[in-house]
C-alpha positions as CSV (number, residue, x, y, z in Angstrom):
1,X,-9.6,-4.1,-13.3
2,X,-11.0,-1.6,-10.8
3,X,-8.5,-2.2,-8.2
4,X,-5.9,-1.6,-11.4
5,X,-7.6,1.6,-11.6
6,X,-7.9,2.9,-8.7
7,X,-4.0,1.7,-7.4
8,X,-2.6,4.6,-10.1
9,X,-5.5,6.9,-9.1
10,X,-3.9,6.7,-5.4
11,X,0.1,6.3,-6.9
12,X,-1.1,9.5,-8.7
13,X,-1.7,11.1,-5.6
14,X,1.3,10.3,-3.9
15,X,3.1,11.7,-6.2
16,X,1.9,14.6,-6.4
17,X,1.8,14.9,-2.5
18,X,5.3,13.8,-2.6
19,X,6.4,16.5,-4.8
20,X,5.3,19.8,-2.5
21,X,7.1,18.6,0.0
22,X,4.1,17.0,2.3
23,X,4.6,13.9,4.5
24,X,2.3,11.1,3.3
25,X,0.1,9.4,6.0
26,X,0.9,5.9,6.9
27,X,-2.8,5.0,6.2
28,X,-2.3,6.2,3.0
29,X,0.5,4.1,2.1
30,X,-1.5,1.3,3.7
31,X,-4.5,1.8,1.4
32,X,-2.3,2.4,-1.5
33,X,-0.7,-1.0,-0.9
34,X,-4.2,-3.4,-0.2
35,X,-5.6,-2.2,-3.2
36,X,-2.3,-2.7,-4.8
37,X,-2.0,-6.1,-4.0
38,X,-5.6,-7.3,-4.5
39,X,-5.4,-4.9,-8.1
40,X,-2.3,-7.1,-8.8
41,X,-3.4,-10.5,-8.0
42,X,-6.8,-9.5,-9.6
43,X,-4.4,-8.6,-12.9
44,X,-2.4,-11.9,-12.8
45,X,-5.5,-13.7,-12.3
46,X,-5.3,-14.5,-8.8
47,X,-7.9,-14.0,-6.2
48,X,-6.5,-12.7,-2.6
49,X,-8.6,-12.8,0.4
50,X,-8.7,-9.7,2.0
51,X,-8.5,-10.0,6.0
52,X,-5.4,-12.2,5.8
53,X,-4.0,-9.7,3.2
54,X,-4.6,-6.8,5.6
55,X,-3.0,-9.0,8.4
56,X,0.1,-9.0,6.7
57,X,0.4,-5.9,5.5
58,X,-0.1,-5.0,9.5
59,X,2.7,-7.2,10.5
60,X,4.7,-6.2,7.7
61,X,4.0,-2.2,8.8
62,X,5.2,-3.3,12.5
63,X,8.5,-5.3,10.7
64,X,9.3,-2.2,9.1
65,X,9.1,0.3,11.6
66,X,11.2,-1.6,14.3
67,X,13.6,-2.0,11.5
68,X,13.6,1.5,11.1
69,X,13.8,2.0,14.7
70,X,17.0,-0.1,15.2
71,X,18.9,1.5,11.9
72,X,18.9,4.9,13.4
């Protein structure tokens, strides 16, 4: 329940980053979506291990900036 917790502490803060017009950090983001994740499965009632979580997370990060690269 404290990953719940602290997941809307940090989408809290994104939003109000978000709305003065400041670029969130790509850390941040990454952060925001571990805890996220393990806040989620934690929720449903699952357990997620954290190194392989962070793993994909990483490759996901690397997917979606290429992606990014090749739409502009």
């Amino acid at each position: 329940m404290k990953q719940l917790g602290i997941t809307i502490i940090l989408g809290c803060s994104v939003k109000g980053v978000q709305s003065v017009n400041v670029c969130m950090s790509k850390i941040s983001l990454f952060i925001g979506l571990i805890a996220f994740a393990i806040g989620g499965a934690g929720v449903l009632g699952y357990s997620l291990p954290l190194i392989p979580t962070i793993m994909i997370l990483i490759g996901l990060f690397i997917l979606a900036e290429a992606i990014r690269k090749l739409i502009r």
